[in-house]
C-alpha positions, 0 to 999 in steps of 0.5 A: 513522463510515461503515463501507464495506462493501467493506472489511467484506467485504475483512476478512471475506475477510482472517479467511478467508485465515489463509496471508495473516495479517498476518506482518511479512517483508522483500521482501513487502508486502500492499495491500488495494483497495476500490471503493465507488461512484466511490471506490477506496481502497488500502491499503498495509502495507510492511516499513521493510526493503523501502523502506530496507534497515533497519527503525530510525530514520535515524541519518545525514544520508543515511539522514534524506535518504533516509527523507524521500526515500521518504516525499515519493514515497509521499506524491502517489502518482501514479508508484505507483498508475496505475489504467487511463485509462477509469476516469478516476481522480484521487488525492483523499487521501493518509495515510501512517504510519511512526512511525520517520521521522515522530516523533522518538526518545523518551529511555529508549524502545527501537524495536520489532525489525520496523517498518513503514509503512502507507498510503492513497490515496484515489482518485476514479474518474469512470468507475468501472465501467471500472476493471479494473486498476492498474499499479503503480510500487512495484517499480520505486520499491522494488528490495528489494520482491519480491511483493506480496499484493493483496486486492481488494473491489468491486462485481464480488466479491472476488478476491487476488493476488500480483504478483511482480517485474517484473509490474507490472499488477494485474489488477482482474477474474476 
């Protein structure tokens, strides 16, 4: 398994931060941003809350349509993540995890209190050096999202952000 180093050192920079620690609140989501060569990696940790209004399985018809809704505009990913045209990026992979709307209910088997969805997108850049921000979608897509804390890793270093709504540009450099 190839270990990135980037990312190593985004978790080093994640050990160092414990304000940061992963801690499950409504409105706030993290994204981790790493760039490896020609290779930008997002990855995204979001309340069910701040994409629904609730964090348990869908129980109605519009509730199903409206969680396969959020999940088909996570999955291109392409109004979500714009990084700047220099760069020329192109969207390569896109996984997505959130186990409430994508398996079905066990019998017996109660649903944990907080739920969240976890995302990567894989991105590749052909200018890669001329990366220098990413405007992001997510709060318009998602109206109860309030802020979003940002680490970055790259060849420049490590930098964290925290964009809050209506700022909608992720500034990649110091």
């Amino acid at each position: 398994m190839k270990i990135h180093l980037h990312f190593v050192a985004l978790f080093a920079l994640a050990a160092a931060l414990p304000a940061w620690a992963h801690v499950h609140q409504h409105g706030v989501a993290r994204l981790d941003v790493a760039l490896e060569g020609q290779t930008l990696t997002l990855q995204l940790n979001i309340p069910m809350d701040s994409l629904l209004g609730y964090e348990r399985r869908p129980r109605t018809v519009a509730e199903r349509e409206a969680a396969a809704a959020v999940l088909a505009g996570l999955d291109p990913g392409s109004a979500l993540w714009q990084p700047n045209p220099e760069a020329q990026c192109g969207l390569v992979k896109t996984t997505l995890v959130a186990p409430l709307l994508q398996s079905p209910a066990q019998p017996g088997v109660k649903d944990a209190e907080h739920a969240d969805l976890d995302g990567s997108w894989e991105f590749r850049c052909a200018q890669a050096d001329q990366l220098s921000s990413i405007e992001l979608g997510l709060f318009d897509a998602f109206k109860r999202l309030q802020r979003l804390q940002v680490q970055v890793a790259g060849p420049k270093g490590q930098i964290k952000r925290e964009l809050k709504r209506p700022n909608k540009l992720l500034n990649l450099t110091r």
